[in-house]
VOROFI-576782 format. One record per residue: x, y negated, z of N, C-alpha, C in turn; residue number from 1. Coordinates in steps of 0.001 Angstrom, whole numbers, plus 500000, padded with zeros to 6 digits. Atoms other than C-alpha are relative to their C-alpha. Layout:
% VOROFI-576782
@n_px X; n_py Y; n_pz Z; ca_px X; ca_py Y; ca_pz Z; c_px X; c_py Y; c_pz Z; i NUM $
...
% end
This chain:
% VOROFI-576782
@n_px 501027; n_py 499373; n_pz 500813; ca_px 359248; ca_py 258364; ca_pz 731814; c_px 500289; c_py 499675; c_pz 498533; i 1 $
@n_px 499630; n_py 500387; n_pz 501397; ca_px 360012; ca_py 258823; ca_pz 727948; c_px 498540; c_py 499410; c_pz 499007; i 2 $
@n_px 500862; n_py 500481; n_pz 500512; ca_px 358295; ca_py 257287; ca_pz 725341; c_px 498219; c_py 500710; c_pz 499407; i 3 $
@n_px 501373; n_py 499411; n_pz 499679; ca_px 355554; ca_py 260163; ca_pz 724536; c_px 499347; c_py 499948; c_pz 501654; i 4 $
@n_px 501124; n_py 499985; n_pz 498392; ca_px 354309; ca_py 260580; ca_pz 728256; c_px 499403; c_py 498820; c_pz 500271; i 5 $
@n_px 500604; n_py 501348; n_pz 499395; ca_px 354239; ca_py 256941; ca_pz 728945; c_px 498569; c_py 499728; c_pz 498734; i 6 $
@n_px 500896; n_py 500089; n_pz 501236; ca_px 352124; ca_py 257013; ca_pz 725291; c_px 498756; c_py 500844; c_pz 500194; i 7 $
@n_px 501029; n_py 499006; n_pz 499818; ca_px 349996; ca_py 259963; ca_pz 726633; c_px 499481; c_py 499574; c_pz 500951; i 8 $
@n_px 500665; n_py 500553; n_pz 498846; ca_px 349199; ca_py 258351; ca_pz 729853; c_px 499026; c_py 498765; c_pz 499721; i 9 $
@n_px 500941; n_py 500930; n_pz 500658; ca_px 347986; ca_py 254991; ca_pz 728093; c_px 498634; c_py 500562; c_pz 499100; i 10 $
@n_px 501299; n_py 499778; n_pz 500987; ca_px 346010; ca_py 256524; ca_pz 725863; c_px 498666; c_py 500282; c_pz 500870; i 11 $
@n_px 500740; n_py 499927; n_pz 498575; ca_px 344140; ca_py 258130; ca_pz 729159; c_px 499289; c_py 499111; c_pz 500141; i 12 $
@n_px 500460; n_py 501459; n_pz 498938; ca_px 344298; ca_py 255362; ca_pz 731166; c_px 498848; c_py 498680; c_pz 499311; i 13 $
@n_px 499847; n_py 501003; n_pz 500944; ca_px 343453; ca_py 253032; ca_pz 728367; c_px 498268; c_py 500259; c_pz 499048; i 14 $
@n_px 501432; n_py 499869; n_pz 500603; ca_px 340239; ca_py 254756; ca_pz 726922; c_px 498961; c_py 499621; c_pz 501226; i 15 $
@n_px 500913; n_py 500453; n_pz 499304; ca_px 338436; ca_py 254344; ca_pz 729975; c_px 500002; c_py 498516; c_pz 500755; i 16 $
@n_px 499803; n_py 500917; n_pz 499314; ca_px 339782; ca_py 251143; ca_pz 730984; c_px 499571; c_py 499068; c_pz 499122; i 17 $
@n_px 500275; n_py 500865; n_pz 501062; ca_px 339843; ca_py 249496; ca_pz 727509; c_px 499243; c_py 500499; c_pz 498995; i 18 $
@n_px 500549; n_py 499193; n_pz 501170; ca_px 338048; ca_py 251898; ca_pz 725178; c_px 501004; c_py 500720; c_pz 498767; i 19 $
@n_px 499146; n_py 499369; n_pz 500520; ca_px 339407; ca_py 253530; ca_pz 722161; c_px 500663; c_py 499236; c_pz 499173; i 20 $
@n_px 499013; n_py 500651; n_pz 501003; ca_px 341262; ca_py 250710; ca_pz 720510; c_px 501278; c_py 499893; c_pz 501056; i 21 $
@n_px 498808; n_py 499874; n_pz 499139; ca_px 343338; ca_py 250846; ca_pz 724026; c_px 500607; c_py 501070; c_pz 499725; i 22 $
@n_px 499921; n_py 498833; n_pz 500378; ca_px 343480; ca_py 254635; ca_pz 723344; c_px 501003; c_py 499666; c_pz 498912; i 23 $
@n_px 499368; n_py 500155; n_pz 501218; ca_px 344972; ca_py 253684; ca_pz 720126; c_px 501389; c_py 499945; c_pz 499478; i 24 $
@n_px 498519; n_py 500423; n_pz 499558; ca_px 348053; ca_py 252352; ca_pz 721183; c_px 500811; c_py 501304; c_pz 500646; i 25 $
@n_px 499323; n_py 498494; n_pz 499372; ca_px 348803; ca_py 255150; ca_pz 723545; c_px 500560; c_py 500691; c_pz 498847; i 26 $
@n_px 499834; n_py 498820; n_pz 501028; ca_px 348476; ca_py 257510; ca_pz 720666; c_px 501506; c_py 499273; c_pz 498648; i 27 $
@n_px 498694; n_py 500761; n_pz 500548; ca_px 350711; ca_py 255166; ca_pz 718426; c_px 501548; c_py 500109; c_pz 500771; i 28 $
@n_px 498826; n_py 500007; n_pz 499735; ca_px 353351; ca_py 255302; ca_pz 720859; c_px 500013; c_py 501665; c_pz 499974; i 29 $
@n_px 499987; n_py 498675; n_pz 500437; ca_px 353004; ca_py 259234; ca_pz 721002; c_px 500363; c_py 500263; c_pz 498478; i 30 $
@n_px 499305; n_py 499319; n_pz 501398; ca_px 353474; ca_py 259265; ca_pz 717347; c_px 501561; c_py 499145; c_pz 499553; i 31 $
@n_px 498883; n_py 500302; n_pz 500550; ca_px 356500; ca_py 257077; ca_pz 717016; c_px 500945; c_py 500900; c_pz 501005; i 32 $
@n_px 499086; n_py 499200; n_pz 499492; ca_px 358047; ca_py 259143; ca_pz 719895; c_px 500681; c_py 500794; c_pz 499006; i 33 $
@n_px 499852; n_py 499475; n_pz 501163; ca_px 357563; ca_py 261644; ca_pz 717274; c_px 501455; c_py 499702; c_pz 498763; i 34 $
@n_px 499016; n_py 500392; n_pz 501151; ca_px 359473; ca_py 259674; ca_pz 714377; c_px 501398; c_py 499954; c_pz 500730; i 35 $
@n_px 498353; n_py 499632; n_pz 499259; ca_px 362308; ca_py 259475; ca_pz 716913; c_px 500751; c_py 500989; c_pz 500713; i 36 $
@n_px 499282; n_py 499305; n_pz 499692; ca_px 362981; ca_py 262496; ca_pz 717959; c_px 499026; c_py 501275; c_pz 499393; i 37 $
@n_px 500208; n_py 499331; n_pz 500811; ca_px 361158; ca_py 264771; ca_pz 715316; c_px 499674; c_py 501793; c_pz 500789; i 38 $
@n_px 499487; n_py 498841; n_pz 499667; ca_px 362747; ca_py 268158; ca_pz 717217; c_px 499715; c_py 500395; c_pz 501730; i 39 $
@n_px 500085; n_py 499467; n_pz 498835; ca_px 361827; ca_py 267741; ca_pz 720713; c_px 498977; c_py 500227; c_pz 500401; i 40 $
@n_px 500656; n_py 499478; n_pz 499416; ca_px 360480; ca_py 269995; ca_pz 722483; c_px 498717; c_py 499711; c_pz 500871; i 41 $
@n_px 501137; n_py 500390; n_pz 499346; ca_px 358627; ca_py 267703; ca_pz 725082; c_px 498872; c_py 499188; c_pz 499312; i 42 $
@n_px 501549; n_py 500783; n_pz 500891; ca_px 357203; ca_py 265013; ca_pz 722742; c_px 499154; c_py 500785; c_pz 499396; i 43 $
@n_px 500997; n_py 499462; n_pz 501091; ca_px 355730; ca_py 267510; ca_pz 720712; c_px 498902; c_py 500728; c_pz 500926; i 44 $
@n_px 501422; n_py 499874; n_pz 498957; ca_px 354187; ca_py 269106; ca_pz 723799; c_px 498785; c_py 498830; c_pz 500242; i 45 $
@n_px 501001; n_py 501012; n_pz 499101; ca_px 352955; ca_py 266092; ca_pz 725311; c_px 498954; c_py 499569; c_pz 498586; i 46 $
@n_px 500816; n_py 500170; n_pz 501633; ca_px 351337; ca_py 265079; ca_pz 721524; c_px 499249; c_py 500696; c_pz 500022; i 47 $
@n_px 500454; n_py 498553; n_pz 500546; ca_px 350207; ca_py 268351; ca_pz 721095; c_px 498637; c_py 499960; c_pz 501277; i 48 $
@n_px 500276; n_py 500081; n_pz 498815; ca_px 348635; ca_py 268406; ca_pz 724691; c_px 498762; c_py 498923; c_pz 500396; i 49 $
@n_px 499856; n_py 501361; n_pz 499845; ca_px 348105; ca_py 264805; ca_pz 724961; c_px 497968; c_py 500359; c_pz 499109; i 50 $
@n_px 500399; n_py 500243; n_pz 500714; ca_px 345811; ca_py 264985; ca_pz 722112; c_px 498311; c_py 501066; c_pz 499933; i 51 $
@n_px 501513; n_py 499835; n_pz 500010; ca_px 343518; ca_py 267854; ca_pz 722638; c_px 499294; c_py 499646; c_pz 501029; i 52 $
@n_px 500216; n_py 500461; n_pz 498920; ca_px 342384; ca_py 266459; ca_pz 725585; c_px 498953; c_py 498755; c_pz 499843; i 53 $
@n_px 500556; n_py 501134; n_pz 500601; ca_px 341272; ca_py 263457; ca_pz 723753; c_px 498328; c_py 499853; c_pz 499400; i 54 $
@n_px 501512; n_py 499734; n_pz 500681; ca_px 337445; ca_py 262924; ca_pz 722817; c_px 500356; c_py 499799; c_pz 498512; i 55 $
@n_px 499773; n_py 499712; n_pz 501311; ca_px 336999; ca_py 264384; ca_pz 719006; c_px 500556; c_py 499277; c_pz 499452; i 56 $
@n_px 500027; n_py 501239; n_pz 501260; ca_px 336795; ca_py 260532; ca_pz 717137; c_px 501739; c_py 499374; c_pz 500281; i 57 $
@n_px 498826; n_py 500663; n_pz 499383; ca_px 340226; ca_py 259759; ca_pz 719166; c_px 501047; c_py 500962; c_pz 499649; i 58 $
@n_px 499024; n_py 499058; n_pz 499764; ca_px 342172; ca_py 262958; ca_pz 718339; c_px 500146; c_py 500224; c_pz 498165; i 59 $
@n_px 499456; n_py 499588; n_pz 501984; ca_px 344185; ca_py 264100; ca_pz 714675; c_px 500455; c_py 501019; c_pz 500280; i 60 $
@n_px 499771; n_py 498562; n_pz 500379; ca_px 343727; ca_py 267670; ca_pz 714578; c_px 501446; c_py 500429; c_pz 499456; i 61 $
@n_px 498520; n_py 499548; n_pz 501054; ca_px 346786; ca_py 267719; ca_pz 711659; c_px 500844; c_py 499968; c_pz 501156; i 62 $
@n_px 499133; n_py 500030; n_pz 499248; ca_px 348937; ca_py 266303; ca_pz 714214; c_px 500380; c_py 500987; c_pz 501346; i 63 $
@n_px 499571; n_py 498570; n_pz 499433; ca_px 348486; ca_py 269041; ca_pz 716606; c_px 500178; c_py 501140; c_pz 499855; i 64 $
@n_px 499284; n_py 498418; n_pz 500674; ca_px 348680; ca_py 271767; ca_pz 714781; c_px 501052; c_py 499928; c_pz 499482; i 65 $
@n_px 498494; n_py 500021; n_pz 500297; ca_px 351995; ca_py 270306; ca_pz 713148; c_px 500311; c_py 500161; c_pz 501540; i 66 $
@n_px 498794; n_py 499890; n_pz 498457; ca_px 353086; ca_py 270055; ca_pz 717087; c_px 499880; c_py 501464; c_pz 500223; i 67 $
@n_px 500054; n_py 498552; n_pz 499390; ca_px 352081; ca_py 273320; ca_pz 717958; c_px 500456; c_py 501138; c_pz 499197; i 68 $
@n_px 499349; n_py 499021; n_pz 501380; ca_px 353279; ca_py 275320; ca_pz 714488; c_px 501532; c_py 499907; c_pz 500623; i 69 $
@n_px 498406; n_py 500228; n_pz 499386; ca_px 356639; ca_py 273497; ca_pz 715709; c_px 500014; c_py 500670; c_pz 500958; i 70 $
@n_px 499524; n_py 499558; n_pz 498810; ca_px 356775; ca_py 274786; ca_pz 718963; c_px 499941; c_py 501939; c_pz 499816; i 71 $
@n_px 499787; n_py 498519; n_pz 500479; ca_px 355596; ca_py 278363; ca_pz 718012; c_px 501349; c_py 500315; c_pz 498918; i 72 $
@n_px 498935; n_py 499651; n_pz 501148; ca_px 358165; ca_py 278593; ca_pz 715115; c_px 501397; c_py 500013; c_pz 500966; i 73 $
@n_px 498995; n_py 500460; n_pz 498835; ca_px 360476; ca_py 276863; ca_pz 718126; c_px 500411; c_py 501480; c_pz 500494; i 74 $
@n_px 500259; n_py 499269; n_pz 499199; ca_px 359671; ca_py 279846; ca_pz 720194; c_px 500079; c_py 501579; c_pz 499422; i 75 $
@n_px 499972; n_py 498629; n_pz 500592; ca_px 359851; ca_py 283035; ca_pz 717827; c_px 501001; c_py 500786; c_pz 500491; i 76 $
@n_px 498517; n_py 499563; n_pz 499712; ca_px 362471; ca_py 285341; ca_pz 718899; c_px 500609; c_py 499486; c_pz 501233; i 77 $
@n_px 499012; n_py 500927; n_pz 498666; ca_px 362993; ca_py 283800; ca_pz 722149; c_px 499311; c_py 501221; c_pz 501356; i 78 $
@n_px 499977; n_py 498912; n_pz 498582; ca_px 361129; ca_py 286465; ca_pz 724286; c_px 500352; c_py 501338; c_pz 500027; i 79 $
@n_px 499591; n_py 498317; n_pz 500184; ca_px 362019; ca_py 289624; ca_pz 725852; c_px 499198; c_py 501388; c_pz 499519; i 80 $
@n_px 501136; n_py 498564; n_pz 499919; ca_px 360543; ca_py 292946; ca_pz 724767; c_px 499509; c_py 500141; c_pz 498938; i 81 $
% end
């Protein structure tokens, strides 16, 4: 499991287990996934994903709409028809 998922699963696991400073962490590792691989496809899902999912006070809007701008821009020109 790469470093966003395992980061998206804590955050989960982690708000209801530990609250949202457990949450916190999760999301921290979700964003350094980020810093390390900027371009991929899955972290930015799982971020993107990850995040709206998240209750409001726990989630950074910016950050999903940068993931999801990426992936659309990703995605232009890629279907048929």
């Amino acid at each position: 499991m790469d470093k966003a998922a395992r980061g998206g699963v804590q955050a989960f696991m982690d708000m209801f287990q530990k609250g949202p400073a457990g949450a916190a962490e999760g999301i921290a590792k979700m964003n350094r996934a980020i810093e390390l691989a900027p371009t991929s496809r899955r972290v930015r899902l799982q971020r993107a994903f990850s995040g709206i999912n998240l209750p409001d006070a726990l989630r950074n809007k910016a950050n999903e709409a940068q993931d999801l701008d990426f992936l659309v821009a990703l995605s232009t020109g890629t279907r048929a028809g």
